[in-house]
C-alpha positions as CSV (number, residue, x, y, z in Angstrom):
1,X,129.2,46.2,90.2
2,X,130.0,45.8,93.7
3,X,128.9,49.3,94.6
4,X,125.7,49.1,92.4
5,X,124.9,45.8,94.8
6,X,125.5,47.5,98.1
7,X,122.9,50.7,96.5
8,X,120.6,47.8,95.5
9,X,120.9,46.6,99.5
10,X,120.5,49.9,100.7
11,X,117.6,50.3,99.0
12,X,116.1,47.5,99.9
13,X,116.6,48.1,103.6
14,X,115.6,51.9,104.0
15,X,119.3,52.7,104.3
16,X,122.0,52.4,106.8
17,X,121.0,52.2,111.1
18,X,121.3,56.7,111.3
19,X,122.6,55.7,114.9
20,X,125.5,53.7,112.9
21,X,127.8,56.6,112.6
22,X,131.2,54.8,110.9
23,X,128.3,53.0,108.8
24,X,126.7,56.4,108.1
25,X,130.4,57.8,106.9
26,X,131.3,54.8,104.7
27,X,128.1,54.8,102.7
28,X,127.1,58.6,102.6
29,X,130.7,60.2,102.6
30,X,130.6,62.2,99.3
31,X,133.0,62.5,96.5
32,X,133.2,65.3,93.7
33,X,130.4,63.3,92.1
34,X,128.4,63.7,95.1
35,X,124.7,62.3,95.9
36,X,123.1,59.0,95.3
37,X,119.9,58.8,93.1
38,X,118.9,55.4,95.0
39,X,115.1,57.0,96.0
40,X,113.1,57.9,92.9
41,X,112.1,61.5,92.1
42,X,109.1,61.3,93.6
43,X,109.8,60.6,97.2
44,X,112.7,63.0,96.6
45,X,110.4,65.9,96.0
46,X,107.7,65.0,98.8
47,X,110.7,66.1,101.1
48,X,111.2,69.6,99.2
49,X,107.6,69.8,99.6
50,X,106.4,68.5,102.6
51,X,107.7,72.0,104.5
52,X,108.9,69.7,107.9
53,X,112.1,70.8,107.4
54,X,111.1,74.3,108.0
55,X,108.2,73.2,110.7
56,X,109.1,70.1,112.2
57,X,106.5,67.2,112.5
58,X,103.9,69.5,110.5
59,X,101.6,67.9,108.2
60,X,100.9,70.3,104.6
61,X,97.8,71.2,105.4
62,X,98.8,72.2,108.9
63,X,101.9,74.1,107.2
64,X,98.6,76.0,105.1
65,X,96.9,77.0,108.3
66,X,99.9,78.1,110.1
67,X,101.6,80.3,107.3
68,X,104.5,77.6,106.3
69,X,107.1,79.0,108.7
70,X,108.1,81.1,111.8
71,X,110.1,83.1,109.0
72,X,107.0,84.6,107.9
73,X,105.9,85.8,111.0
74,X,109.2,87.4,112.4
75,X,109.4,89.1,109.1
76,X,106.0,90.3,109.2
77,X,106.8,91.9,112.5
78,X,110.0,93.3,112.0
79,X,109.3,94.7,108.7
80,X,106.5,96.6,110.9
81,X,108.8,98.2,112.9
82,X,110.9,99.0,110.8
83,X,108.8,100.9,108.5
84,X,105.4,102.1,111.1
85,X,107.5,105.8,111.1
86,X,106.1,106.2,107.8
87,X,102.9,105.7,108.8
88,X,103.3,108.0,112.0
89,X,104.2,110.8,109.9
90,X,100.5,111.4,108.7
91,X,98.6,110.1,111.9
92,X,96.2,112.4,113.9
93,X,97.4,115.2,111.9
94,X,94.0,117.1,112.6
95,X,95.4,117.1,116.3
96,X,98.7,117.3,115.7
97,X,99.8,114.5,116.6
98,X,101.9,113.0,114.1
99,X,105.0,112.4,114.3
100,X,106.8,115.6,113.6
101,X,104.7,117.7,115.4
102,X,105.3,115.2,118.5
103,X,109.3,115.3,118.5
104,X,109.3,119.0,117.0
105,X,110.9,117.9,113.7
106,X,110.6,118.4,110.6
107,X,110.3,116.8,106.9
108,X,114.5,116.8,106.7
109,X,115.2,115.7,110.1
110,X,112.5,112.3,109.3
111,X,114.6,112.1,106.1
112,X,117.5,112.0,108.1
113,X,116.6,109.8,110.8
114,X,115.1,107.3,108.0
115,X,118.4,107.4,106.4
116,X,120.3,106.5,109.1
117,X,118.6,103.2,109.9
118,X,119.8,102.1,106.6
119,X,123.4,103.6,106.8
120,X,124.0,100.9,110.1
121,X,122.6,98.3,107.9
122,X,124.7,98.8,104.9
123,X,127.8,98.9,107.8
124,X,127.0,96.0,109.8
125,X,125.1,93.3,107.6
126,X,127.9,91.5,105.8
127,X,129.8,91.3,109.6
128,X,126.5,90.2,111.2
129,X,125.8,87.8,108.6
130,X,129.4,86.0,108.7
131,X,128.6,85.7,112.3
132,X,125.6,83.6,111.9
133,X,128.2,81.2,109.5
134,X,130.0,80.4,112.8
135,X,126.8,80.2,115.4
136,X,123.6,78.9,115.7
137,X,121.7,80.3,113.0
138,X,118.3,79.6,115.1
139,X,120.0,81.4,117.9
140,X,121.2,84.5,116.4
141,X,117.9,85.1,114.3
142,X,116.3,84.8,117.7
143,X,118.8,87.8,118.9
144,X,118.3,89.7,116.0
145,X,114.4,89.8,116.5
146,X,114.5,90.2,119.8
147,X,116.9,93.0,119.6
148,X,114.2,94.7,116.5
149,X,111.2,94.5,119.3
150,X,113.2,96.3,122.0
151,X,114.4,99.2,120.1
152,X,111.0,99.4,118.5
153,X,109.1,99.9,121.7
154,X,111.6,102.2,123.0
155,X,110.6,104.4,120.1
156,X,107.4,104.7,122.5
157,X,109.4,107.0,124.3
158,X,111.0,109.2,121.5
159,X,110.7,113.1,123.0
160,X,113.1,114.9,120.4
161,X,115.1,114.7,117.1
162,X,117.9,112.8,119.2
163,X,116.2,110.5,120.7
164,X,115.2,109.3,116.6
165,X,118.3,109.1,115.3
166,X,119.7,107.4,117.9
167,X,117.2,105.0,118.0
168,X,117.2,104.4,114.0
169,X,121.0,104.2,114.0
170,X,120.0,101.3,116.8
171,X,117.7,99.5,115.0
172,X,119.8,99.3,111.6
173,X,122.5,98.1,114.1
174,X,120.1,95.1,115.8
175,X,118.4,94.0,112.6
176,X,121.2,93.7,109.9
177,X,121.8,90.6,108.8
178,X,118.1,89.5,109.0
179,X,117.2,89.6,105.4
180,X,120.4,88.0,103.7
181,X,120.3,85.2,106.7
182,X,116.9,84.0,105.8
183,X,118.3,83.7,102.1
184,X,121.4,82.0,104.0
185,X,119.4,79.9,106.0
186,X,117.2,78.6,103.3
187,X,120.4,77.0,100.8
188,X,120.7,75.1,104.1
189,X,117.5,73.0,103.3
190,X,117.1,73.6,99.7
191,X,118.9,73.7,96.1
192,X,119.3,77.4,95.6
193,X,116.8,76.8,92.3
194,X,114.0,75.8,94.7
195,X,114.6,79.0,96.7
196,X,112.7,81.9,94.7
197,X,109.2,81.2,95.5
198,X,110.3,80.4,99.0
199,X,112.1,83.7,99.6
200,X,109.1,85.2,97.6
201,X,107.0,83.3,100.1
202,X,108.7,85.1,103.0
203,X,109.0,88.2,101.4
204,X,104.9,88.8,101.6
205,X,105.4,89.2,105.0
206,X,106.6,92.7,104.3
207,X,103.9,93.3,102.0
208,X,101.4,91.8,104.2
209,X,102.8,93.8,107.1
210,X,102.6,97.2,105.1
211,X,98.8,96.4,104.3
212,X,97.9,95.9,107.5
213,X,100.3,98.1,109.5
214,X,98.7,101.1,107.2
215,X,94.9,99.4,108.0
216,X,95.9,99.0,111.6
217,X,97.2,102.4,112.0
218,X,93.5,103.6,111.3
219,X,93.0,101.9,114.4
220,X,95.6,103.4,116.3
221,X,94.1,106.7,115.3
222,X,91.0,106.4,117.3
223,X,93.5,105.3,120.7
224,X,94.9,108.7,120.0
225,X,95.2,110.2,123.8
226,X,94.4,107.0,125.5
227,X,96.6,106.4,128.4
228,X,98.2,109.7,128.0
229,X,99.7,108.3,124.7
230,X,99.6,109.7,120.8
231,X,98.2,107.4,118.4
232,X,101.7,106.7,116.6
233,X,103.0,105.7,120.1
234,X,100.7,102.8,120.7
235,X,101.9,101.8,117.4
236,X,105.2,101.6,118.5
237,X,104.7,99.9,121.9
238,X,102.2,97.3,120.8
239,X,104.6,96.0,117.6
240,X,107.6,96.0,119.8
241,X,106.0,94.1,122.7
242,X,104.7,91.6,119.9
243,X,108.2,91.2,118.2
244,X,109.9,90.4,121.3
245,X,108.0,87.4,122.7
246,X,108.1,86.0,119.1
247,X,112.0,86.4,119.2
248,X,111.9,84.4,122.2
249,X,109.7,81.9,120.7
250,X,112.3,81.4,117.8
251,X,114.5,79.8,120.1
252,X,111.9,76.5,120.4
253,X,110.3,77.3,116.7
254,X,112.9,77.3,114.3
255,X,115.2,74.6,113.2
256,X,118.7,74.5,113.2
257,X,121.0,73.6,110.8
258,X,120.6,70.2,109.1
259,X,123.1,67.7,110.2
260,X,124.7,64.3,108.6
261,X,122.5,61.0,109.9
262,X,123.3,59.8,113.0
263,X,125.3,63.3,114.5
264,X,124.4,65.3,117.6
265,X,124.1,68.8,117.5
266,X,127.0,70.0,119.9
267,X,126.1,72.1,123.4
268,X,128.9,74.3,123.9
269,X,129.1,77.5,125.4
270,X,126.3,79.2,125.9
271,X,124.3,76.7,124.0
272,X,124.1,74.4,126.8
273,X,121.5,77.3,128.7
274,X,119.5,77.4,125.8
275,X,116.8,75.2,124.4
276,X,117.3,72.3,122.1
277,X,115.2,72.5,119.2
278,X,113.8,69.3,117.1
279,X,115.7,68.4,113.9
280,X,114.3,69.7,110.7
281,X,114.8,66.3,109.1
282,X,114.4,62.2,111.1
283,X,114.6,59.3,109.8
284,X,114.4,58.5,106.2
285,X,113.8,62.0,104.9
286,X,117.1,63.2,106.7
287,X,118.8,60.3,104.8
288,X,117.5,61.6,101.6
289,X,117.9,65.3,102.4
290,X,121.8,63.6,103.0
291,X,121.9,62.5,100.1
292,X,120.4,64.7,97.7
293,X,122.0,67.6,98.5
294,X,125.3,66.9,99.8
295,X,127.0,70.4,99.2
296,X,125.0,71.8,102.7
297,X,127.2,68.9,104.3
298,X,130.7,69.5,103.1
299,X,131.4,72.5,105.4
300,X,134.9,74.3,105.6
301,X,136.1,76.8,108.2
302,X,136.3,79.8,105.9
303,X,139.3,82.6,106.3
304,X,139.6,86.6,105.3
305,X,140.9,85.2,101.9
306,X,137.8,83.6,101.2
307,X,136.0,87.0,101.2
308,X,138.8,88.7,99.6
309,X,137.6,86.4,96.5
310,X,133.9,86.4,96.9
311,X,134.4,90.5,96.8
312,X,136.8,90.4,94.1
313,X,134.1,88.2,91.7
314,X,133.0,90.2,89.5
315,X,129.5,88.9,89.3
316,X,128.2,90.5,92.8
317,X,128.3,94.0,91.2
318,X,125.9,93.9,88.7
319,X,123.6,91.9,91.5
320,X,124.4,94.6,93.9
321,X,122.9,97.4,91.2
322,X,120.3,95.6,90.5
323,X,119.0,95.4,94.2
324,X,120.3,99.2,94.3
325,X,117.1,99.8,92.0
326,X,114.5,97.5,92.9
327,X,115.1,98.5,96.7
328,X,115.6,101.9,96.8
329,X,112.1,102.3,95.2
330,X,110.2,100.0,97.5
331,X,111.8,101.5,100.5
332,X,110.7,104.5,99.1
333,X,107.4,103.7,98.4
334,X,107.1,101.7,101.9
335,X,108.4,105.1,103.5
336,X,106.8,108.2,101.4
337,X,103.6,105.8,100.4
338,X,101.5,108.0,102.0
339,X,102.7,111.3,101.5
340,X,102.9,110.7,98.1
341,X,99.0,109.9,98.3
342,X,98.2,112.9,100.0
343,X,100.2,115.1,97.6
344,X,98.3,114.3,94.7
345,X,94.8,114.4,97.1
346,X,95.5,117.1,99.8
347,X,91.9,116.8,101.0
348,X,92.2,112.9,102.6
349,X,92.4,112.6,105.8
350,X,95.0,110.3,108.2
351,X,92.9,107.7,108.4
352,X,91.6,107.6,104.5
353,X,95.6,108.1,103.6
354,X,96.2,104.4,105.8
355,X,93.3,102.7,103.9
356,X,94.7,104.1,100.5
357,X,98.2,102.8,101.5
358,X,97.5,98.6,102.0
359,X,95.9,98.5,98.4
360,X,99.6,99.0,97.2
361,X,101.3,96.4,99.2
362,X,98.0,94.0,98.3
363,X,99.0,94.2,94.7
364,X,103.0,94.0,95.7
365,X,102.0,89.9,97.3
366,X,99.3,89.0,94.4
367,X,102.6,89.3,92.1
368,X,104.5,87.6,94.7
369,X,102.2,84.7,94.4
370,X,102.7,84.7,90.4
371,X,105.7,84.9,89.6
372,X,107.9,84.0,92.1
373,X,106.7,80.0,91.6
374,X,107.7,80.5,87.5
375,X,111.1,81.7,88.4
376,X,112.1,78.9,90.1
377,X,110.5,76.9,87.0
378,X,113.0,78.4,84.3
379,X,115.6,79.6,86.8
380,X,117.7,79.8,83.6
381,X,116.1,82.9,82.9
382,X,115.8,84.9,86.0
383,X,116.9,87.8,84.0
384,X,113.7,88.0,81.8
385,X,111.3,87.6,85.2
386,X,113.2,90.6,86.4
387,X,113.2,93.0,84.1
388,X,109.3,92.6,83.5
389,X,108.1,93.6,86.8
390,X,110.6,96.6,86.6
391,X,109.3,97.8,83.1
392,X,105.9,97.4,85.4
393,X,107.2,99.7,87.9
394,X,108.7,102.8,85.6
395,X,105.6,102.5,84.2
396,X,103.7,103.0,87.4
397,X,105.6,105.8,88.2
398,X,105.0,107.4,85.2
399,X,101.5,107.2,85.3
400,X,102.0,108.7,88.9
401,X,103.8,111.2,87.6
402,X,102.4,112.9,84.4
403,X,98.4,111.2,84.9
404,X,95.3,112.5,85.8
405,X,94.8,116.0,87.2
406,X,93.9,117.8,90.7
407,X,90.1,117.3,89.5
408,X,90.6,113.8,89.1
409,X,93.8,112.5,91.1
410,X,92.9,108.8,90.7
411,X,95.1,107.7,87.9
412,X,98.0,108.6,90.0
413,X,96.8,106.5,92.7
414,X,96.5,103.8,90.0
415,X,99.7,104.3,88.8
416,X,101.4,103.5,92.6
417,X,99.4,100.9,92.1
418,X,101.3,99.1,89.5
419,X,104.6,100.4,91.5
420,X,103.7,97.8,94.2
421,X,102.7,94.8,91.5
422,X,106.2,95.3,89.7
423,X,108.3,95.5,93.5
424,X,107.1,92.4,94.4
425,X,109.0,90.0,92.8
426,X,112.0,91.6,91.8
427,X,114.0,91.3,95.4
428,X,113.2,87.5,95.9
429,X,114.4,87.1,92.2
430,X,117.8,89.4,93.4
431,X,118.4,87.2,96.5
432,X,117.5,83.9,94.3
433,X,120.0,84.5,91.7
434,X,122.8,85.4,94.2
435,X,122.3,82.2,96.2
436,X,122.4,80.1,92.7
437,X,126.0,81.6,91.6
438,X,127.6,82.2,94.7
439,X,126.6,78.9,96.2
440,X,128.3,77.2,93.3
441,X,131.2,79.0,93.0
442,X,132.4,79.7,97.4
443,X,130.6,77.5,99.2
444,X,128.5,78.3,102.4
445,X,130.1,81.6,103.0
446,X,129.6,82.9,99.5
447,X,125.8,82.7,100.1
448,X,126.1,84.4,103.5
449,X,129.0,86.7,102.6
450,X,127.4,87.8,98.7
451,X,123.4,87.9,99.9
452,X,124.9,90.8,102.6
453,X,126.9,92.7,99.9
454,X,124.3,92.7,97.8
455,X,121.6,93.3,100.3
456,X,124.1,95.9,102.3
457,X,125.1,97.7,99.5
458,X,121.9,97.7,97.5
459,X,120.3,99.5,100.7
460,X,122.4,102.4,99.7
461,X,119.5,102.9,97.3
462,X,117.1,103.3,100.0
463,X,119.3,105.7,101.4
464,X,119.1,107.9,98.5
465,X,115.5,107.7,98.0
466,X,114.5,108.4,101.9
467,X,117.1,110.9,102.8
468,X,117.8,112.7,99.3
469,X,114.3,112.3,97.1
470,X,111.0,113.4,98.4
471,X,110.6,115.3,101.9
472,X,114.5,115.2,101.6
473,X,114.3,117.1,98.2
474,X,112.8,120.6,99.7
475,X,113.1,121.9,95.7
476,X,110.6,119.1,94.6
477,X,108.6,118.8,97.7
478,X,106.9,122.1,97.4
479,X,103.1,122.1,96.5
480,X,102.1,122.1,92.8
481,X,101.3,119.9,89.9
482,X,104.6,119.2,90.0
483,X,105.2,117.9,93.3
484,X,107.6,115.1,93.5
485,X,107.9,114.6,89.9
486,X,111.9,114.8,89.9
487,X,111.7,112.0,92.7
488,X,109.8,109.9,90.6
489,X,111.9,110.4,87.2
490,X,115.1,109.5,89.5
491,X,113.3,106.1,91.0
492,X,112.5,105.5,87.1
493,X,116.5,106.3,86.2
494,X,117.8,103.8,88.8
495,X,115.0,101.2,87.9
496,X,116.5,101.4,84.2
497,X,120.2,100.8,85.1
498,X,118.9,97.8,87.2
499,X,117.4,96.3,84.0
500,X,120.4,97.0,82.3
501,X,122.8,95.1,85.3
502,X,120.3,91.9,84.5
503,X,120.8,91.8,81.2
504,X,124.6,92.2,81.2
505,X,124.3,89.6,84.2
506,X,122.7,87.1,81.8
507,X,125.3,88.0,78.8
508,X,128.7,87.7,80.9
509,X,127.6,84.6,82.4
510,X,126.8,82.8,78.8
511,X,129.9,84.4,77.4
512,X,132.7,84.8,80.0
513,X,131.0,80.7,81.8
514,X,129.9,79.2,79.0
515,X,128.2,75.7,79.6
516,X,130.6,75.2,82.8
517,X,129.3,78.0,84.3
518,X,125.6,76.3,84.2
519,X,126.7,73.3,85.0
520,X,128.7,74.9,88.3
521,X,125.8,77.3,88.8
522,X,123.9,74.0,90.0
523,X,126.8,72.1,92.0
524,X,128.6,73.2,94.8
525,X,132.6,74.3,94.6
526,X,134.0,75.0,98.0
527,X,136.8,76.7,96.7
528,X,136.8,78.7,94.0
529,X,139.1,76.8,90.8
530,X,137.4,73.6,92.2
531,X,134.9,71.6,90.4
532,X,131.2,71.2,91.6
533,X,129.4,69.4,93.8
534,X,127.3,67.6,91.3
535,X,124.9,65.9,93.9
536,X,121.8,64.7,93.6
537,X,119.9,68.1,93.3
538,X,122.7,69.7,91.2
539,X,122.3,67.0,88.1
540,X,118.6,67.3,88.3
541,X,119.5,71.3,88.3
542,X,121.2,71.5,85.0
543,X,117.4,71.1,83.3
544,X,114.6,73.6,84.3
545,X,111.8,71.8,85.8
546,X,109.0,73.9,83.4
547,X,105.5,74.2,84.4
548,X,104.5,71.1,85.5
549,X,102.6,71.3,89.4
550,X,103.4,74.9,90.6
551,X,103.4,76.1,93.8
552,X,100.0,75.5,95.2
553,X,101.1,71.6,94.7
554,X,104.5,71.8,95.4
């Protein structure tokens, strides 16, 4: 009774003076049964909503205007860079001046450089995103873009087959850890429930980017021998340029980690030259975000043996062959796009191939948009908003496959078509399901260890399908009807086992966790043995939300 009085006072106050720190650690100090329900669900969801946490002292309908977050636009940019070589491979072909006629390659040498972007990020993103666990995470996203938008306009410069490779084993080097650290970064404001449609959210940056890199690139055509450069080359230069000052920018734009009421952030080392940016969270909302989600609070130095159990849990592998699948074929897509579109329609030219190409990524964020929201809605069933934009995608690339005929190439088109609707929300899904379970069951660093297995070693699925299917195939890239028809079947074959990991995901999970494992998979457990976390956010967790407002009210 004594402790319900002091809730009622708290209430009644607005909370404890944030400036009181020994008051702040009496009244907020968490136990296993973590999180205070004092504020009502209402004001409890205008924080989730309200997007400050992610754009401090913005307003919703500035956060509309301004594209929610700085995420969106660093990923826009470094997705760019990382995938404009596609594009260059079909530019000013007419003159050529694409990109293997430039640097003297050819089609197995662009495999191979392709390839080796993604063999450094399958090496170096779990490292790289263990690192961000001990540092600023503002700061090193900040390095890691900044590091994308210098090797990207040094690509300008690219005069042979070495000087790709070399270049593409640098970027896979500078920009690993991006993607599973945005996932990381994100369980630090949110429940890992609320993080689908926000990941999704971020995620149309790449598809966004691929629209209108492949629109843009029409324009880069026409600067074709301007300056003394090739078309693909002020492609290059003009992204780079553009991702670095936005790298710089982070530093003042994005948040840092969230911190208890009342606590400094600390100025150490080389933080003290750098500048200080404005807490995600003041005042009362900070002391709600405190409360409602009090497993981001209760961090533990973490230790080798701490990975040696998030790598021996079993539940990463069928995560990891489900992102095998889903990005393999969009890296695919994203790097053969066109090519594929001119093989089934030799006569288009460059710049008709780079108008053909956004359509695809067009329909990729429309199904963003959809489903993404839902997910988070019945996050209990991840699994069945999976596997139905992957059905989508085998479908697609059958249609691309067997359809239409060299009289009428069309239906192929149309059948890329639903390739890009069914990619788009099956990574965000991927990343959203690995933060739910791994959160629960190892803390901080299983969300920032598992999101760069999964995401490290599911990218050795884009390094089958851009250095072994394709170009890379020369058996199945040789004109005919038939042209790339093994490529797709194979795409179709790993899309299939990746349906197949989701449903045995779903079954192992019921069977081998039972209730417990739902009722973990929404708390916190630092260690793994321990029970949850049950804060605020977990409790509400263990029920799906249903349709209720969706995301263009939440």
């Amino acid at each position: 009774m004594e402790k319900h009085a002091e809730l009622a006072q708290t209430r009644s106050t607005g909370g404890p003076n944030p400036t009181d720190t020994n008051n702040m650690t009496n009244e907020f100090a968490p136990d296993r049964e973590a999180g205070d329900d004092s504020y009502d669900l209402a004001r409890i969801e205008k924080v989730y909503r309200s997007g400050k946490m992610l754009i401090p002292e913005a307003d919703a309908q500035e956060l509309i205007i301004i594209c929610e977050t700085a995420f969106w636009v660093l990923y826009f940019l470094c997705s760019a860079v990382r995938s404009n070589v596609g594009l260059a491979q079909t530019m000013n072909t007419a003159q050529r001046h694409d990109l293997g006629s430039v640097l003297n390659i050819n089609a197995r040498q662009i495999s191979t450089g392709l390839a080796l972007f993604y063999v450094c990020y399958v090496i170096f993103d779990l490292p790289a995103n263990l690192i961000m666990t001990r540092l600023s995470p503002r700061v090193w996203m900040s390095r890691i873009v900044i590091g994308v938008g210098i090797i990207g306009a040094c690509m300008t410069a690219m005069e042979a087959a070495w000087s790709f490779y070399l270049l593409r084993l640098l970027l896979g080097i500078v920009i690993a850890g991006m993607w599973p650290g945005m996932a990381y970064y994100l369980t630090l404001f949110y429940p890992p429930s609320r993080t689908g449609k926000r990941i999704g959210f971020y995620f149309t940056a790449a598809q966004v980017s691929a629209a209108v890199v492949g629109l843009v690139s029409a324009g880069f055509q026409k600067m074709d021998g301007l300056g003394g450069l090739v078309g693909f080359r002020w492609m290059f230069l003009l992204y780079g340029l553009a991702t670095i000052i936005v790298g710089v920018a982070l530093l003042w734009w994005l948040p840092d980690r969230p911190l208890p009421p009342g606590e400094a952030p600390g100025r150490a080392g080389l933080l003290k030259f750098l500048p200080v940016s404005k807490p995600a969270l003041t005042g009362e909302d900070a002391r709600i975000h405190y409360q409602d989600l009090t497993r981001v609070y209760k961090r533990r130095s973490w230790n080798v043996k701490d990975l040696i159990h998030i790598i021996a849990d079993w539940r990463i592998w069928p995560l990891v062959i489900m992102y095998f699948g889903v990005v393999g074929v969009g890296i695919g897509v994203q790097n053969y796009g066109t090519v594929i579109i001119q093989s089934t329609n030799p006569k288009l030219t460059g710049i008709e191939l780079s108008l053909l190409f956004a359509p695809i990524w067009i329909m990729d964020l429309i199904a963003i948009l959809l489903v993404t929201p839902l997910s988070d809605r019945f996050h209990h069933h991840r699994a069945l908003f999976f596997s139905i934009p992957v059905l989508i995608q085998i479908l697609g690339l059958l249609v691309t496959t067997y359809a239409g005929s060299p009289a009428n190439p069309w239906p192929r088109y149309g059948g890329l078509l639903l390739v890009g609707f069914g990619l788009g929300p099956t990574v965000p899904i991927c990343m959203t399901w690995v933060n739910e379970i791994f959160q629960s069951r190892h803390g901080e660093v299983g969300v920032a260890a598992a999101s760069a297995l999964v995401s490290g070693l599911g990218n050795l699925g884009s390094i089958l399908t851009t250095y072994a299917l394709y170009r890379g195939w020369a058996a199945d890239s040789k004109p005919g009807p038939a042209i790339f028809r093994k490529s797709n079947l194979v795409m179709v074959g790993i899309l299939c086992a990746s349906i197949v990991s989701s449903v045995a995901l779903t079954i192992l999970l019921k069977v081998v966790d039972g209730r417990r494992g739902k009722e973990i998979s929404s708390g916190s457990s630092m260690r793994e043995g321990e029970g949850p976390v049950m804060d605020g956010a977990a409790r509400r967790e263990l029920r799906e939300r249903g349709l209720g407002k969706l995301w263009w009210r939440q």
